[in-house]
Structure formats: structure tokens, C-alpha cells
C-alpha positions in Angstrom: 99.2 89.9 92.9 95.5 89.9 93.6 94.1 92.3 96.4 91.1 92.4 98.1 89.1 95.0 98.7 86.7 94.2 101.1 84.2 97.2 101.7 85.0 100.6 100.5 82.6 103.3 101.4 79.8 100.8 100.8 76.6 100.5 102.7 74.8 96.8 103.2 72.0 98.3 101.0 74.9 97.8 98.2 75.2 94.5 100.1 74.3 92.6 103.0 78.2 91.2 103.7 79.8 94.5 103.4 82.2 94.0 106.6 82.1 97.2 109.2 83.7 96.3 112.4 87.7 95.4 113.1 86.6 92.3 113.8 83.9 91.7 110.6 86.9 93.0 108.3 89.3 90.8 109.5 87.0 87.4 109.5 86.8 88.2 106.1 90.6 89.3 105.7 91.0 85.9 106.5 88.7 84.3 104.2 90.0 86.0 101.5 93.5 85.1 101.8 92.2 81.5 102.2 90.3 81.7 98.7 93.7 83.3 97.2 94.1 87.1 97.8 98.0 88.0 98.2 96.8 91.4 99.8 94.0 93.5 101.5 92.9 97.1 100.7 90.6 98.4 103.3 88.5 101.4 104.9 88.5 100.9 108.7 85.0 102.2 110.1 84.2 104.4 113.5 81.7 103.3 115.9 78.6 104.6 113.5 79.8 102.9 110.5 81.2 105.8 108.8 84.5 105.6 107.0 88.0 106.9 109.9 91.4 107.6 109.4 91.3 108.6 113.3 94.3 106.7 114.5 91.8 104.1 117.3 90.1 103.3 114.7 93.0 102.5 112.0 94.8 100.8 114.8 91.3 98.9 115.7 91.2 97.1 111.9 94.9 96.6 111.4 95.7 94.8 114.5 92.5 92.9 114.1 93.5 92.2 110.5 97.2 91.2 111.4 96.1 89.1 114.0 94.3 87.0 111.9 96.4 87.0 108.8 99.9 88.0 110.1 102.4 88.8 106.9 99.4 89.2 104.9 100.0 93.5 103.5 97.5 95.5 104.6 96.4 98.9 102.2 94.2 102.3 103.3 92.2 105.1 101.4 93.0 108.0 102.3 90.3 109.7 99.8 89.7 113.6 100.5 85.6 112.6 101.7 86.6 110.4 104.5 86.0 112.6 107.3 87.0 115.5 108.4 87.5 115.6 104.9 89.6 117.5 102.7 93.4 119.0 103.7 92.0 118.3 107.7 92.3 114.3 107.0 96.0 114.5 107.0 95.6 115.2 111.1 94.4 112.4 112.1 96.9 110.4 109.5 100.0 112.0 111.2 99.0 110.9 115.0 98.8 107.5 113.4 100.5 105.1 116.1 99.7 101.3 114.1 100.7 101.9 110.4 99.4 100.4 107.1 102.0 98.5 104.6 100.6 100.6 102.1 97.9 103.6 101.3 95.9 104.5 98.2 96.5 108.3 97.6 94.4 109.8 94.2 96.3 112.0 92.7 92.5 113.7 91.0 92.6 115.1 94.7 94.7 118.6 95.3 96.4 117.7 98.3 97.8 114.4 96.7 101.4 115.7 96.3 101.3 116.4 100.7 99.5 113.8 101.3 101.9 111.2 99.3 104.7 112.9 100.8 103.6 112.3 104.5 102.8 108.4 103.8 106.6 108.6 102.6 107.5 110.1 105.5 106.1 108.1 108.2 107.6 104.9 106.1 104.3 104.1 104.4 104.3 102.3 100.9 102.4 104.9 98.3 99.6 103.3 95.8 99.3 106.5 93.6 95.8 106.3 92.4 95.6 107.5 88.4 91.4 108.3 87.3 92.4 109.7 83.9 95.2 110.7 81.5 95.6 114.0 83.2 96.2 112.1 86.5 98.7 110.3 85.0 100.6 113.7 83.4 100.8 115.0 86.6 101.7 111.9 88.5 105.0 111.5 85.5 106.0 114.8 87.0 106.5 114.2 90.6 109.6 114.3 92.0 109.0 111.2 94.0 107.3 109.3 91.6 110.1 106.3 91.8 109.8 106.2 95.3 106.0 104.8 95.4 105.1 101.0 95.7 103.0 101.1 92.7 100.3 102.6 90.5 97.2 101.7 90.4 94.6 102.2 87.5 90.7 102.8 88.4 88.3 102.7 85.7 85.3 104.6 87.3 83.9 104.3 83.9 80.8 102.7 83.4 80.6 102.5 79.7 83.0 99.8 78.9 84.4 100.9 75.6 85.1 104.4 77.8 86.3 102.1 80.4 89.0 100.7 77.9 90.1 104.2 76.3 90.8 105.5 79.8 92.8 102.6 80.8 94.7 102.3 77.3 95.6 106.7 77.6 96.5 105.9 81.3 99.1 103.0 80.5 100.1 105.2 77.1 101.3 108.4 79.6 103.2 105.6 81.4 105.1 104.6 79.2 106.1 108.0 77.7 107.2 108.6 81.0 109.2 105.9 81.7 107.6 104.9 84.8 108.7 101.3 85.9 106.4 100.6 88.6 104.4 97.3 89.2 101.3 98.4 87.7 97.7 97.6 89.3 94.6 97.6 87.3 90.7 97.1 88.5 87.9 98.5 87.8 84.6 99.4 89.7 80.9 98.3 89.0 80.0 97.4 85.3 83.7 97.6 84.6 85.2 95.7 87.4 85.2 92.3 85.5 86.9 93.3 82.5 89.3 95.4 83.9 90.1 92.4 86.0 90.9 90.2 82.7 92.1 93.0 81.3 95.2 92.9 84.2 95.3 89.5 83.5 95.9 90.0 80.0 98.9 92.4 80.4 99.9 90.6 83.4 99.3 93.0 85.9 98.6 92.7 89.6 94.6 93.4 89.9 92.1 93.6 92.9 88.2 92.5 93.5 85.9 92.9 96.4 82.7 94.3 97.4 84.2 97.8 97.6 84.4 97.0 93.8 81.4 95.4 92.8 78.7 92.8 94.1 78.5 90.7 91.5 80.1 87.5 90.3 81.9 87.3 86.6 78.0 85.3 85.5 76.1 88.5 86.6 74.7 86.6 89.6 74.8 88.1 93.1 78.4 87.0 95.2 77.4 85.6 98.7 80.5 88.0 100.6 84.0 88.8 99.8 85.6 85.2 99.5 83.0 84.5 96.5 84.2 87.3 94.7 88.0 86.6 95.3 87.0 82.5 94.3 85.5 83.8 91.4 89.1 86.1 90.5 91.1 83.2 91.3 89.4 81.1 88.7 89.5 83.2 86.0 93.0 84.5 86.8 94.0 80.7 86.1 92.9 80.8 82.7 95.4 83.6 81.5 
């Protein structure tokens, strides 16, 4: 499975394509799937460009999104900095109205366990989103660790050999614990490209976008979101 992730908490200083609006994430929602990407992974925006879990603005980029690509599964962040921030986040996810297939929860953050337990709740798929080994220990010992979609690696690691280490401890706590999830890796900036053949080594599901990284596989500058996904869907074929 490849996702794309189309804009993150990126500014267009990072670059000049990074999609804001409902309707600028969706035109390139469907661009993406066109050049290949199975599913999207988005941060819808308010007004002023800031990242929003309030429920207009959720509804604003999924319905836009699902009107453009219908089918096509549609992910969140709910990361503890997107406004108001912290434990008051979870208010504006529970007067959600239009729901996501699917939300990225970090289990790093301390509210993860709540937070994963209310996407359950309202019948929302759970990404459970593993930084380190200690993320992983803790995430073996939830008691509804089978019930989440998947797990998904992120290498924040800049340093590749780091990069690698992290991942390798990650997957290593995994299999201790017997977790038999479908396992996304990806990285993010220097480390996004080799995390991506990294997934496509072990055959995992990965995901590429500007939220990601800017730049193509050649170290050249991507044009927008369906160069990157292009670029992932070529090298995908080789493994």
C-alpha cells in the first residue's frame, strides 16, 4: 500500500505546492491516486492556514477529498501541537460530524492511550504511530493493541545509520511482542528515501509526500505531490 501524504504541518517556504485549502488538497488527492497512491494521510487547514481538528474544517477536506476520489481511504494527525493543543484537541475530535477511515495517533504523546481509545470509539481505524523502541514497549502493552488498523514506523532520524537502528529496535519489539499488524514504514527528510526502499524491502506498506520531504529519490527538487508519488511508484516496481 503506498499513502500519500500531502502537506503535513508544512509551510510553502518548505515548498511552493504544499496544498492548504479543501479544495487544493483534494486536486492533489486526486492526482496522487492517478500517479498510484492506494491512500491519503492528510492535515486539514482553518481559514489562516494553520493546522484544525475543528469538526468544519475536517468535514471541509474530507468531503472535498471524497468527492473527488470516492473509495479512496482518507487518514488524520491528531498530533498533541495541532491546536488547542494538548489533552484540549480531543474536543473538537469528539464533535466530529464527517469522520476519517483512519487517524495517526503517536503514542511518544501522553494522551495517546485516550486519544486511541476515542478514535476506537467513534468507529475510527487507529494508525498507532511508534518514534522509538520505548514507543514500541509501551504500545506491546495496550490492551487494544489488536484492535488498531496498523502501525506505522517514523524515522525522524536524520543520520541514516541512526535512522536504520531505530527502525530495526522498532520492528525487533514487534516481534517480541507478537504484534501481527500490517506494518507501515517511512521516513521524513534525509531519511525519507531509504525508509521508503527500506518498506519495499521487507515488503511493507510505505508513504511519500511533501509532508515527508521535497525532494525526489535524485536529490532534485519534486514539482508537487504527484512527482513524489511517480517517483515512489517507480522505484516500488523494482523490488
Amino acid at each position: 500500500m503506498l499513502q500519500a501524504c500531502l502537506n503535513g504541518g508544512r509551510t510553502r517556504d518548505f515548498h511552493p505546492m504544499v496544498p492548504f485549502t479543501a479544495a487544493e488538497i483534494a486536486s492533489d488527492a486526486r492526482r496522487s491516486v492517478a500517479a498510484g497512491a492506494s491512500e491519503l494521510h492528510i492535515h486539514p487547514r482553518s481559514a489562516d492556514g494553520q493546522e484544525s481538528l475543528e469538526p468544519d474544517d475536517v468535514a471541509k477536506a474530507l468531503l472535498a477529498i471524497r468527492s473527488n476520489v470516492p473509495g479512496v481511504p482518507v487518514g488524520l494527525s491528531t498530533h498533541w501541537r495541532i491546536p488547542p493543543g494538548g489533552r484540549a484537541r480531543q474536543k473538537p475530535m469528539e464533535q466530529w460530524q464527517v469522520l476519517p477511515d483512519y487517524v495517526s495517533v503517536n503514542l511518544v504523546e501522553e494522551d495517546a492511550v485516550e486519544v486511541i481509545s476515542l478514535a476506537l470509539g467513534l468507529g475510527i481505524g487507529v494508525e498507532a504511530g511508534i518514534w522509538s523502541i520505548s514507543d514500541a514497549e509501551r504500545f506491546v502493552s495496550l490492551p487494544n493493541t489488536k484492535k488498531c488498523l496498523r502501525v506505522l514506523i517514523e524515522i525522524n532520524e536524520q543520520d541514516i545509520a541512526e535512522g536504520f537502528a531505530a527502525a530495526l529496535g522498532i520492528i525487533a519489539v514487534l516481534e517480541r511482542g507478537r504484534i501481527k499488524l500490517p506494518v507501515l514504514l517511512h521516513g521524513d527528510g534525509a531519511s525519507a528515501w531509504p525508509m521508503f526502499r527500506e518498506a519495499m524491502a521487507r515488503s511493507y506498506d510505505s508513504r511519500i509526500g511533501l509532508e515527508d520531504g521535497n525532494l525526489l529519490p535524485s536529490g532534485k527538487m519534486a514539482a508537487d505531490n504527484t512527482d513524489i508519488v511517480r517517483a515512489a511508484v517507480r522505484l516500488a516496481r523494482a523490488y
